[in-house]
Each structure stands twice: as structure tokens, then as C-alpha cells.
C-alpha positions as CSV (number, residue, x, y, z in Angstrom):
1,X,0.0,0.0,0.0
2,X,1.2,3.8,-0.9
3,X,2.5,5.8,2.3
4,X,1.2,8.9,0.9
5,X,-2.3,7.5,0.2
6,X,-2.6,7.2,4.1
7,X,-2.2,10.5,4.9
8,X,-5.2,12.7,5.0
9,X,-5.6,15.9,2.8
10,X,-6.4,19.0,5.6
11,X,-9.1,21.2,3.7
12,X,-8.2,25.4,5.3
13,X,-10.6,27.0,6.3
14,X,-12.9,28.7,2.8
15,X,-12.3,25.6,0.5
16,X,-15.0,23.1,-0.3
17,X,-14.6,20.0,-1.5
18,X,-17.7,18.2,-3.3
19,X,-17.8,14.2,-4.3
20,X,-20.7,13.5,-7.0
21,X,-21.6,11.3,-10.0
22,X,-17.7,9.9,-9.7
23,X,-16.0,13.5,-9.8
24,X,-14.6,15.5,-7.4
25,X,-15.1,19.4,-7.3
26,X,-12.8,21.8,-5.5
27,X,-13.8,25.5,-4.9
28,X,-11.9,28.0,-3.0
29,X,-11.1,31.9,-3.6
30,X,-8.8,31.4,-6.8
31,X,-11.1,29.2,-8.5
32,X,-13.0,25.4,-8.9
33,X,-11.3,22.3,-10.1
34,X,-13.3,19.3,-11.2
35,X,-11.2,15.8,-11.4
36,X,-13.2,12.3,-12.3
37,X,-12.1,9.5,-10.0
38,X,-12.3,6.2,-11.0
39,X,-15.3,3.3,-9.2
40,X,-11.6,1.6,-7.8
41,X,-10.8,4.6,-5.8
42,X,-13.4,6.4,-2.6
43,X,-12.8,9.6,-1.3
44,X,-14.3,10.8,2.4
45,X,-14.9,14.1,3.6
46,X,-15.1,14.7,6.9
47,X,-14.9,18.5,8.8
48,X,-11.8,19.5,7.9
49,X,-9.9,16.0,6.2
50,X,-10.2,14.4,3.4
51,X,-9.1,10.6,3.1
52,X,-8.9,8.3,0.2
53,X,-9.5,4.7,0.1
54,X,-9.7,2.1,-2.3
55,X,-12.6,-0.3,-2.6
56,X,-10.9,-3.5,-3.9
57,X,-7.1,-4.5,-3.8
58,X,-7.1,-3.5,-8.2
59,X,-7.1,0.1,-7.0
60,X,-3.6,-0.5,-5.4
61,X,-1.9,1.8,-8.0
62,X,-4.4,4.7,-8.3
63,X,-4.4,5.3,-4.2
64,X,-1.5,7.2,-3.9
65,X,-1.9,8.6,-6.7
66,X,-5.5,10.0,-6.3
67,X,-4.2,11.7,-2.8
68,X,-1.9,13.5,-4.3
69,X,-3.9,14.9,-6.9
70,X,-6.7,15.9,-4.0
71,X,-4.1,17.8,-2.4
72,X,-3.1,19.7,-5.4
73,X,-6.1,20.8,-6.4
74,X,-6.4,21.6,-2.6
75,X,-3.1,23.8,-2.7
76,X,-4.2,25.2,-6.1
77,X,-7.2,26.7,-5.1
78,X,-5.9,28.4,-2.1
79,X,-2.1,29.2,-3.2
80,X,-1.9,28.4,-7.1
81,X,1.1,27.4,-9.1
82,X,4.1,29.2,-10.7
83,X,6.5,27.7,-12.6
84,X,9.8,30.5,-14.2
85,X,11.2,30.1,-17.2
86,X,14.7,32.1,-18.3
87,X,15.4,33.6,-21.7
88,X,19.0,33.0,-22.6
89,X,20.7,34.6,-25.8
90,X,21.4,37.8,-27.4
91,X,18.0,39.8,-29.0
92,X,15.9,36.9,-26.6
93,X,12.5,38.1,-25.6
94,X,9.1,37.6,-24.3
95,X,6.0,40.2,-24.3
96,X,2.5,39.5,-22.7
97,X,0.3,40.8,-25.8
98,X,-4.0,40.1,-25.2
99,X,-3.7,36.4,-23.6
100,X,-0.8,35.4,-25.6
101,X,3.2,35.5,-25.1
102,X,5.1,37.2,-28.3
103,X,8.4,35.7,-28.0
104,X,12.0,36.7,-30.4
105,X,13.9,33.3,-29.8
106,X,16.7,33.7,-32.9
107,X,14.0,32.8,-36.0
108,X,12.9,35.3,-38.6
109,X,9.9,35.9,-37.5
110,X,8.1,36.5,-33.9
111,X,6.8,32.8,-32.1
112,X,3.3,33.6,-30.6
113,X,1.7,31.3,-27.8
114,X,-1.5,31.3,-26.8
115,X,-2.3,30.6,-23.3
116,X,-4.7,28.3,-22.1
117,X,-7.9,29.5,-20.6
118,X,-6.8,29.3,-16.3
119,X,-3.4,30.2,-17.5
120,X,-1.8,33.5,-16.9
121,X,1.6,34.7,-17.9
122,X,3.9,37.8,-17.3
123,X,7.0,38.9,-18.0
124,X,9.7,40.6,-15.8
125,X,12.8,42.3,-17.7
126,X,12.0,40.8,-21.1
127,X,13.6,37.6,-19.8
128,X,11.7,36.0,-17.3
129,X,8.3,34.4,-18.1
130,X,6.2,33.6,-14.5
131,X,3.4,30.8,-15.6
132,X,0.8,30.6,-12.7
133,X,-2.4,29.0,-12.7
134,X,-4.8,27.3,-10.2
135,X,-4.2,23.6,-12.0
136,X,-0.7,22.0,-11.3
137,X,-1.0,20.0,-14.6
138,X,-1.7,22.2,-17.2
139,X,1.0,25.0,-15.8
140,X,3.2,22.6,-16.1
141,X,2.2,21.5,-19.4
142,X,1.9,24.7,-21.0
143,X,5.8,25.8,-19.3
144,X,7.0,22.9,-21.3
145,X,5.3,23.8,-24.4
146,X,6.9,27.3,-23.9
147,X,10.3,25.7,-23.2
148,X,10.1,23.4,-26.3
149,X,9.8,26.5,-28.8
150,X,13.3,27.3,-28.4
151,X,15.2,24.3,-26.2
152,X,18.5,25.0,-24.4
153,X,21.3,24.4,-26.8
154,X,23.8,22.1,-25.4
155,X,26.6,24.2,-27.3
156,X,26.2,27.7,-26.4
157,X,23.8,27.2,-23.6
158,X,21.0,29.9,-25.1
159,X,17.4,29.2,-25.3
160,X,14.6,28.9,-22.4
161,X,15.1,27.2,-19.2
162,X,13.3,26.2,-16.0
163,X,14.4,28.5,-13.3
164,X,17.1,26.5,-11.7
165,X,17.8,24.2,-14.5
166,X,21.4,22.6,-14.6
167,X,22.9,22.4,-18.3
168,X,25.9,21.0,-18.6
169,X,27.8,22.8,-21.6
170,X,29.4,20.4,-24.7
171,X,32.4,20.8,-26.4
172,X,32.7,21.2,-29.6
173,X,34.4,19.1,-32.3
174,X,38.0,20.0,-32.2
175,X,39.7,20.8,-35.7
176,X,41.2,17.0,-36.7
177,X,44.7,16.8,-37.9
């Protein structure tokens, strides 16, 4: 059995959490997040906790799971998400223009992303993009689909990165003899 399935999700104070017609609802003051659960896996609210149990030993691999995913829509609601992103290369860019990111990454022409509806974006010294939303999944979904319009190069290190991210730089061929 999963360690983290036993542990019950607190609910704070101002967040409700709903279980019908196999779904789960979330509301709190950032926003509502709806999840289906699966007949294998129960959840139970009670006051302030929220536990999850499985109803026959198939549902072994979707317990943990299924916690975790409570408490993130748990956290979302209340806190939300951010993931940072870094440009990195001379004439790099980003601008928040009407619910989209105009981006200069080294083509010929400007890269537009649109964001996803619960999405929001902006952009601190033309380099930094801050991705924050309510859902933990699709923030981190649509900061990869940023990061894979222009990937760090191995070889001169430009492009956009997680904040944090570790490259480790290549050499290049040397001249042969």
C-alpha cells in the first residue's frame, strides 16, 4: 500500500470540496477544479480532512496517486502554481500581448503562444516568463510547451530554461589533424 495515500488531505478553512456522480469538485477563492475518480478509488470528507481509500485490492496503484492529486487541487485553489522560465541569448525576448506571449527566440519571425484558458503569464525584464495558474498539470504543461519552442542548446547554452535548471555545456568538435 502507498505511504502517501494514508495521509489525509487538511481542507483550510474557505475551501470546499464536493464528491458526485464519480467526480470531485474543489472550490476556493482562486477558482474550482473538477477531477473524475475512478469506481476503484473512494474519497471521504469529513470536517476539515479528506481521506482516500480504495474499494478492492485493483485500485492499489491509483491510491497514492489520487491523494496527491486531492491535495493539489487543494493547494491550487488556495495558493496556485508558478512555474519560471529564463530567456538566454542575445535579441531573446518575451512580451504578454492580449492572452498570448510574443516571443523573439533567434527565428525570422516572432513565435506567438496562446495561453490556455486558467493560465496566466507575465514577464519581468523581457527575460523572465512567470506561468501561474490554479491547475498544477496544465501549468506545467503549457511551461514545457513554452520551453520546447526554443530548447536550451547544449553548445552555447542559449534558449529557455526552468528557473534552476542545470545544463551542462558540450564541447565542440575539435579541428582534426
Amino acid at each position: 500500500m502507498s505511504r502517501i495515500g494514508k495521509v489525509p488531505v487538511n481542507i483550510p478553512a474557505g475551501v470546499t470540496v464536493r464528491i458526485e456522480d464519480g467526480s470531485v469538485t474543489v472550490a476556493g477563492k482562486k477558482g474550482k477544479l473538477a477531477r473524475p475518480i475512478p469506481d476503484l478509488v473512494k474519497i471521504d470528507v469529513e470536517g476539515e480532512r479528506a481521506t482516500v481509500s480504495i474499494s478492492s485490492e485493483d485500485g492499489r496503484n491509483l491510491y497514492g496517486m489520487y491523494r496527491t492529486l486531492l491535495a493539489n487541487m487543494v493547494k491550487g485553489v488556495t495558493e496556485g502554481f508558478t512555474k519560471t522560465l529564463d530567456i538566454v541569448g542575445v535579441g531573446y525576448k518575451a512580451e504578454v500581448k492580449a492572452g498570448a506571449l510574443q516571443m523573439a527566440l533567434g527565428y525570422s519571425h516572432p513565435v506567438l503562444f496562446k495561453l490556455p484558458e486558467g493560465i496566466t503569464a507575465e514577464v519581468e525584464a523581457n527575460t523572465v516568463i512567470k506561468v501561474t495558474g490554479i491547475d498544477k498539470e496544465l501549468v506545467g504543461e503549457t511551461a514545457a510547451r513554452i520551453r520546447s519552442l526554443r530548447r536550451p542548446d547544449v553548445y552555447k547554452l542559449k534558449g529557455v530554461r526552468y528557473r534552476g535548471e542545470r545544463l551542462v555545456k558540450k564541447v565542440g568538435k575539435a579541428a582534426g589533424k
